[in-house]
C-alpha positions in Angstrom: 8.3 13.8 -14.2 11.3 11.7 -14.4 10.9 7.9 -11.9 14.0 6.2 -11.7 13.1 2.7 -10.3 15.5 1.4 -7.5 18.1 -0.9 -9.6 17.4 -4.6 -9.4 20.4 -6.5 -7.5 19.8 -10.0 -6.8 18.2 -12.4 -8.9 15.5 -12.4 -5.9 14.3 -8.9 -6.8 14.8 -10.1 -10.5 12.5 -12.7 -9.9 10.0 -10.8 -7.8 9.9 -7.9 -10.5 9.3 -10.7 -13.5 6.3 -11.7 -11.1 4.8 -8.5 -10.9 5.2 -7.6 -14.9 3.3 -11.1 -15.7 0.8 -10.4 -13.5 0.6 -6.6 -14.7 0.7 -7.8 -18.3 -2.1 -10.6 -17.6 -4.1 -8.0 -16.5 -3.6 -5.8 -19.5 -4.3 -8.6 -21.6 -7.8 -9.5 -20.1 -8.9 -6.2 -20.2 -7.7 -5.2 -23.6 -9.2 -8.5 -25.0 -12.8 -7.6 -23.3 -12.6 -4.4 -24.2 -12.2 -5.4 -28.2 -14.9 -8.2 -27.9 -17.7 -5.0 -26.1 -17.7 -7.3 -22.8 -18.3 -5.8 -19.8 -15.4 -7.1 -17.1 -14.7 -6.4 -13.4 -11.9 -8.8 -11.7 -10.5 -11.6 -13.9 -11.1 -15.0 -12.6 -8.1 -16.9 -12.1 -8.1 -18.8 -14.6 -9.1 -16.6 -17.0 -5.3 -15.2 -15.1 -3.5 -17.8 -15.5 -4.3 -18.6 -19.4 -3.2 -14.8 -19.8 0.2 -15.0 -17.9 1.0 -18.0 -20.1 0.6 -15.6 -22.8 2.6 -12.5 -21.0 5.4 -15.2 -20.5 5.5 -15.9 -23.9 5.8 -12.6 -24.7 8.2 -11.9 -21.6 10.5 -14.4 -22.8 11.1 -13.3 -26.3 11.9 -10.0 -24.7 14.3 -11.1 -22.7 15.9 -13.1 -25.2 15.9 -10.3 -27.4 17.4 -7.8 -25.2 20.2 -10.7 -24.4 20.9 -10.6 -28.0 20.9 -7.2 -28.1 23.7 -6.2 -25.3 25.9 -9.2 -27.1 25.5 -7.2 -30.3 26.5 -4.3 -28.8 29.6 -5.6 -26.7 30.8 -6.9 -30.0 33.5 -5.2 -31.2 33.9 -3.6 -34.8 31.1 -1.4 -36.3 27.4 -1.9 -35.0 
């Protein structure tokens, strides 16, 4: 099955969607972590949520910095 997301716009939806992937990735975070450490886990206290979306930000940010660097290296002309 092929989902094609509705394309992002504005830098409101750009913003919104950021939002959502930190708190997505959060999530992921504190339950891989438990997971590895045998912990049993149900809803992640917040600020066991915030510590993690520092983390996802860090993470988030490199990414986006990366992908910046990548389109540059691609708009440049010559041979890639």
């Amino acid at each position: 099955m092929n989902v094609v997301p509705d394309p992002i716009t504005t830098q409101e939806q750009a913003s919104k969607e950021r939002e959502n992937l930190l708190d997505f990735f959060a999530r992921g975070l504190i339950c891989t972590t438990a997971r590895a450490v045998g912990a049993d886990h149900g809803e992640p206290s917040e600020e066991a949520l915030t510590k993690a979306r520092a983390v996802a930000d860090d993470y988030l940010a490199a990414y986006e910095e990366w992908l910046v660097k990548l389109t540059a290296d691609n708009a440049a002309p010559g041979p890639q």
